[in-house]
N, C-alpha and C positions, 0 to 999 in steps of 0.2 A: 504494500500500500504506500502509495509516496505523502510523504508529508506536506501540509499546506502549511505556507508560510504568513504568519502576519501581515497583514497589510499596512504597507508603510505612512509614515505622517506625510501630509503634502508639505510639500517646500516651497516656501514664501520667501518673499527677498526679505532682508537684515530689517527695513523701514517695514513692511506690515504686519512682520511678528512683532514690535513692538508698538505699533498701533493697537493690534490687537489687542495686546498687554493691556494698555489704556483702557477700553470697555471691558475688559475681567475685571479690574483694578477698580474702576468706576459701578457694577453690579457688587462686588463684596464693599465696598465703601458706605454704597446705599443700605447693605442690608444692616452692617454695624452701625449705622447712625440710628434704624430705626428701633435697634437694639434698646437703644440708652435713651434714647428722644422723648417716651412716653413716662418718664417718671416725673418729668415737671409738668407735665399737660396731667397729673391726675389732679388734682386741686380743682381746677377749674372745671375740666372733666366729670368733676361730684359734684358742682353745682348746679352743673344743666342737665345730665342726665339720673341723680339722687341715685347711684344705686346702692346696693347692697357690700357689706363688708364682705359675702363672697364673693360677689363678682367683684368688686375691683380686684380680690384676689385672683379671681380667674383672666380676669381683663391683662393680668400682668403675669400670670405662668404658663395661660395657654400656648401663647407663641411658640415660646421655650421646649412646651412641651412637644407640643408636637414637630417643632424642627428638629431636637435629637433624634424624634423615635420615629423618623423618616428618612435621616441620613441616606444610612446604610440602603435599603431599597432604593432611593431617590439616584443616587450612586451607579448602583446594580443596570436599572433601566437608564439611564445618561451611556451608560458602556454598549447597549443593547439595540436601542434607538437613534440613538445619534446626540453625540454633547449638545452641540450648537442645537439642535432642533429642542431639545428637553432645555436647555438653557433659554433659550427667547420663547418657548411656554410660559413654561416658568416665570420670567421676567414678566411678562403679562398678565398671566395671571395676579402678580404682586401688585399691579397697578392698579387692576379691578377691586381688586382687595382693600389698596388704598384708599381708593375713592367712596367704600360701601363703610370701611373705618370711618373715614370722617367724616362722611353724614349720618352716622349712626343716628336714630331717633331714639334708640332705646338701650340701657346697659347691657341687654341680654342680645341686640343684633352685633354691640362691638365687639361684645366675647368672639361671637359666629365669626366677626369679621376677622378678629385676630389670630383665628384660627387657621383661618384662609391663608393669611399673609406664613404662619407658622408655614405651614403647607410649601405655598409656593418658595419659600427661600428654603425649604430642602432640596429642590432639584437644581436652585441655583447652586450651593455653594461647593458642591464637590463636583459639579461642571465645570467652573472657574477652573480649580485647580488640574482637573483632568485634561483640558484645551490647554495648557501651561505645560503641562507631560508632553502632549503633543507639537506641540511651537515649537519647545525649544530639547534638540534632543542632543546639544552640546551640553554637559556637565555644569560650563562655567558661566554660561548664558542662564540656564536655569537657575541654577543659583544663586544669581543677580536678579531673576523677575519673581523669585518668590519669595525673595527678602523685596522688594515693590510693594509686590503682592503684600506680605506681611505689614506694612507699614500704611496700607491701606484700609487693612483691618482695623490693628491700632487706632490710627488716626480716626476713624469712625467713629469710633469707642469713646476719642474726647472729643471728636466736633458732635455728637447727639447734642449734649447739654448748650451747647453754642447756637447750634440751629434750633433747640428748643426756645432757649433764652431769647433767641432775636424773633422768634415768629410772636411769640406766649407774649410778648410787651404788643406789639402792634395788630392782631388776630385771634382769632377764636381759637379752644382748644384744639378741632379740627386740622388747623393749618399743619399740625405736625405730621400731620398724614395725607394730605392733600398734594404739599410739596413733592412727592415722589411721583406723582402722574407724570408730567411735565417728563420731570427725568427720564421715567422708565421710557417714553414715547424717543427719547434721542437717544436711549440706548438700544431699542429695536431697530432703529432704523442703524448706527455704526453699527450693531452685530451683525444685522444683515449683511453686510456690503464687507466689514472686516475679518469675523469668523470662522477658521477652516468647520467643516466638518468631519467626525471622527466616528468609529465607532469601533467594538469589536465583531471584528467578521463569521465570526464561531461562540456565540453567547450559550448556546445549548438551551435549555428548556427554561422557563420560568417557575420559579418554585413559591407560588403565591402562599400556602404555609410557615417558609421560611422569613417572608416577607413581615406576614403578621406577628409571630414566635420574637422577630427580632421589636417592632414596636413592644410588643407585651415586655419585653424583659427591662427597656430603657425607660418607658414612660411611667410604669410604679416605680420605678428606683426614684428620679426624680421629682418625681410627685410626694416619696415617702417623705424624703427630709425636707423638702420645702414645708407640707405638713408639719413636721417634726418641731421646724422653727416656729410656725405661727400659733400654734394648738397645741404642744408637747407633745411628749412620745406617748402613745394609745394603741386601743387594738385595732383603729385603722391604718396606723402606721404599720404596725405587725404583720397586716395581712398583706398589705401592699407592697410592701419591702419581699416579704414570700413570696408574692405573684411573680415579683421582678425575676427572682433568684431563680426562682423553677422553671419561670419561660429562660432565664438564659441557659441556662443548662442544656435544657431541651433545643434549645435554638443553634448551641456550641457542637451536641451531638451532631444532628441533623448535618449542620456542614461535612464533616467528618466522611460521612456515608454516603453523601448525595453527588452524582455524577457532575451536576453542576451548580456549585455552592453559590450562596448570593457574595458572601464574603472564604479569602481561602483561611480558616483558620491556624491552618500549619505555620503561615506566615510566621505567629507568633512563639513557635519554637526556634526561628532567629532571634538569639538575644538583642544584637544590632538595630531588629525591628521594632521586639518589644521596649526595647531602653528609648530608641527615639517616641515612640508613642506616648509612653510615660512620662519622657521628661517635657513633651508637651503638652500631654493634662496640667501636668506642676506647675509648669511656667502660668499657665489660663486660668489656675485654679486659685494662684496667690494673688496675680494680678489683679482678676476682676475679683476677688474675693477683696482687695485692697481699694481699689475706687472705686467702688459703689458705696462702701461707709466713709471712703476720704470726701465724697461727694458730700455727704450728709455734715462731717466734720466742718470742711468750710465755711459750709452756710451757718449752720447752730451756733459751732462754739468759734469759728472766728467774725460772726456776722457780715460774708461775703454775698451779695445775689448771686441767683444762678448763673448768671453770663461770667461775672468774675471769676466764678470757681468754676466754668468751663476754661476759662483762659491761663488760672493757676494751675489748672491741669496738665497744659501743655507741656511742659518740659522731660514729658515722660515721652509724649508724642513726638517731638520734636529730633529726641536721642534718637528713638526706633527708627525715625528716616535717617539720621545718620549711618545705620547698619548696612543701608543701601549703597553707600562708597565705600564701606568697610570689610565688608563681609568675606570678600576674596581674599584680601590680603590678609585675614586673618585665617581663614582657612588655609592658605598658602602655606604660613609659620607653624598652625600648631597641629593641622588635621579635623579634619569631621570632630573625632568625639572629644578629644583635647578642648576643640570649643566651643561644643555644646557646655561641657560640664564647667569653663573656665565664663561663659555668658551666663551661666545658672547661678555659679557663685558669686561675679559681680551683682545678679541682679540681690540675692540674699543679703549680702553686706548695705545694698541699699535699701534694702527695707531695715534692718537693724537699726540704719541712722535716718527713717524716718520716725523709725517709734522713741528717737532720743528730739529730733529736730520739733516731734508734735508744741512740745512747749517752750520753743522759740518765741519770742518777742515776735518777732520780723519773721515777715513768709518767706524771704529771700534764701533764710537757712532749708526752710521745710522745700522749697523749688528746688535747690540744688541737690537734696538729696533722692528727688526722681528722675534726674537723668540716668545715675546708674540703675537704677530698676528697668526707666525704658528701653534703653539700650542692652543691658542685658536680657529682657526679656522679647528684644524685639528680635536679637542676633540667635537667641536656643531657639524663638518658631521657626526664623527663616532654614535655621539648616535639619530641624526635626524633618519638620514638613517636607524638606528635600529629598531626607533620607529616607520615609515611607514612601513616595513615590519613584525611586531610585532602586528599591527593593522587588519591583514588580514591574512585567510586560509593559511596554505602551498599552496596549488594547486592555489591559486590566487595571490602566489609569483611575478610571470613575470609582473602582470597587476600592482603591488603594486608598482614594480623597476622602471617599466616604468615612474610612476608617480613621485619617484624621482629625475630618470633621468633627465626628462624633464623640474624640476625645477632647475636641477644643471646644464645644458646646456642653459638655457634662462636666468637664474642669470649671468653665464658668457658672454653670447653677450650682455646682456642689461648692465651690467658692465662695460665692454669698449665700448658700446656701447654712454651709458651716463653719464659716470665718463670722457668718452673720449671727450664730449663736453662741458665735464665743462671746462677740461684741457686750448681747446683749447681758449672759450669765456675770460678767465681771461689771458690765456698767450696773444693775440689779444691786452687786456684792458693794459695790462702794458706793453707794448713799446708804444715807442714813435710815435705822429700820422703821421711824415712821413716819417717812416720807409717805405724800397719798399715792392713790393707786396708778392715777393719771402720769406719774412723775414717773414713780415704775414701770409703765407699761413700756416707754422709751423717752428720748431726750424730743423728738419731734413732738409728742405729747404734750411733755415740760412746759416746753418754749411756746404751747398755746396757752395754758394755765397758770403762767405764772409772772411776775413782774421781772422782768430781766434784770434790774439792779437788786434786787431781792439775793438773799444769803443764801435759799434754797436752789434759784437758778444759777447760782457762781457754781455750788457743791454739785448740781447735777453735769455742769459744762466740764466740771473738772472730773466728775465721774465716767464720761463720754471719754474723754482724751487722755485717761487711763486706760479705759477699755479698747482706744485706739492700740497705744500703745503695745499692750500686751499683745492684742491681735497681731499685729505687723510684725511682732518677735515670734510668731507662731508663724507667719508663714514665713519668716527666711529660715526657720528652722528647715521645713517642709521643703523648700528651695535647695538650700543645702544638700538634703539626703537626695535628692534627685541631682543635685551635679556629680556627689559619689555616683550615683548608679548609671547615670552617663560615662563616667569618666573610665568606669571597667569592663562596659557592653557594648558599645559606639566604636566601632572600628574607626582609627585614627588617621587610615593614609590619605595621604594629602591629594587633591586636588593640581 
């Protein structure tokens, strides 16, 4: 029987592989701003459409959820059907989504709506990265457009609060969702025109059980401890953490046996693979586990608005683009895993001295202490992400992304998922035992009930920025053990 060979990437000149770049760059850009963008529009968002303390719960985890526990499939079909065609669906469908978001009339259609949007940016974002496998299938090229790429991401992550901040002063809650129509319309039409098409030419069968098996095992995990944080641990935590556990198992076997798996599991008996995967959860998990309460910080106990404290943000943003000149040459020096584990540990040491810097006088000291967080946490995605995809066929691109993805989306909610329950156990532990319940519930609580020159609001601002602190010592701990674990799995030779 003669063997059939791959079908190869099409080859674009030097200028529209990185045109290209540009509208992948500009879709994941979109999707992390939309990420972060909705927590200042909840305020206003409660005023006009009253809803419910579940749903704004829901309004705010559905996304989440169902973009991790669609990765993987969304992934699988992008390799099956064609990137670029599941990508500008995809893209489409986001906009539609957008547009039914922000005229929501009711809390219960934005949930619907957010679920949509969850939806459609699964099949975007491990397309991005799969047409990225495909463009560039020079080593050093790619590794320059995915540290881009990564710096895209990033940077989303601190312009949400920015483009919230500027729409939420002069617009309706809406506006924060509206604004993507427009976009996604100039980014169908550059995909169109710029986009290769790609696909795998031998996908084999579709295995819609594995499909579902793999949702089931991601979406109670995430669901448990989000739970776990708002409601404590229960026996609906209990059950749904189980449900998680037994669908993965079953979902873990199932690959194993199956002629054509949605993800290959074996992969993960390369240490190589596993250590780059892991130390990209880590990186995603301290990170966003870190700004989303340094957000909160800002505002409360240094009394910045929201725009300001998008823009005190930046200096984390600002490093990660740095990585993008950098990145070569330091891979040159030290090797692959040499710099993952050597950008792990920088970024650890910088969180260390943000939880010294919290009680600076002057922001200036607490700014200078998130370059090295961004820059090292921007340098371990760009060459993680490299390495997952690097590890696998072109044509098994999408199935490769997927599995990144899905550790950079679950690093993120378990993040603030569980940095967010340290936060609040230790802020809780330092006031005083009787303080009201309002003050305990959290410090955004506080700061509605209470007179802010008041001795009680000093004790809670300083109980917050302890709790800061601590927190941020927790994750460069966590930071730390994952540059060990880079530094002895991550093969080293150099580029």
């Amino acid at each position: 029987m003669t063997a059939i060979l791959p079908t190869p990437g099409p080859v674009l000149s030097h200028r529209r592989r990185w045109a290209a770049l540009g509208v992948l760059v500009g879709a994941v850009l979109l999707l992390a701003v939309d990420g972060t963008v909705l927590y200042l529009a909840v305020p206003s968002l409660t005023r006009e459409l009253a809803p419910t303390a579940t749903e704004i719960l829901w309004i705010g985890d559905v996304y989440s959820l169902a973009l991790a526990g669609l990765l993987v499939t969304a992934g699988n079909l992008a390799d099956r059907f064609g990137r670029k065609r599941v990508l500008l669906i995809g893209t489409a469908a986001f906009g539609l989504a957008s547009a039914l978001a922000a005229f929501s009339p009711t809390a219960g259609v934005l949930v619907v709506a957010r679920l949509l949007l969850g939806v459609a940016g699964a099949t975007i974002m491990p397309s991005t990265l799969s047409i990225i496998r495909t463009l560039f299938a020079d080593p050093r090229e790619r590794t320059r457009a995915i540290a881009i790429w990564s710096a895209g991401s990033g940077g989303g992550i601190a312009l949400g609060p920015l483009v919230g901040g500027v729409l939420l002063e002069h617009y309706w809650w809406g506006s924060v969702f509206l604004i993507n129509v427009p976009i996604v319309i100039g980014f169908l039409i550059a995909g169109a025109l710029l986009l290769p098409e790609s696909r795998d030419p031998h996908p084999g069968r579709f295995d819609l059980l594995s499909a579902g098996l793999s949702m089931a095992a991601i979406v109670p995990l995430v669901y448990a401890v989000k739970h776990a944080v708002s409601s404590g641990i229960d026996a609906q935590v209990g059950v749904t953490a189980a449900a998680g556990a037994v669908s993965g198992i079953l979902f873990v076997r199932r690959q194993r046996r199956a002629a054509n798996p949605l993800i290959d599991v074996t992969l993960f008996r390369n240490a190589a693979f596993s250590g780059a995967v892991l130390a990209s959860f880590v990186a995603v998990f301290a990170l966003m586990g870190l700004l989303f309460f340094f957000s909160q910080y800002l505002q409360l106990v240094r009394g910045f608005s929201p725009l300001q404290a998008g823009f005190a943000e930046m200096p984390a943003t600002l490093a990660s683009i740095v990585v993008v000149a950098a990145v070569g040459v330091v891979v040159a020096r030290l090797g692959r895993g040499r710099a993952v584990a050597v950008a792990l540990a920088v970024a650890a040491l910088g969180l260390a001295l943000v939880a010294v810097a919290e009680r600076a006088p002057q922001y200036w000291w607490l700014g200078l202490t998130l370059v090295p967080v961004g820059l090292g946490v921007g340098l371990a995605l760009t060459l993680t992400v490299d390495s997952v995809l690097s590890a696998v066929p072109r044509d098994k691109a999408g199935s490769a992304s997927a599995i990144s993805e899905t550790a950079y989306e679950l690093g993120a909610a378990l993040g603030i998922a569980i940095l967010g329950s340290l936060v609040t156990v230790v802020y809780r532990a330092n006031l005083p035992a009787a303080a009201p319940g309002e003050v305990r519930d959290s410090l955004a609580a506080a700061v509605n009930v209470l007179d802010p020159a008041s001795d009680l609001a000093r004790t809670a601002r300083e109980a917050f920025t302890g709790a800061m602190q601590v927190t941020s010592l927790a994750a460069a701990a966590v930071t730390a053990v994952a540059a060990v674990i880079a530094w002895r799995t991550i093969p080293s030779g150099k580029d």
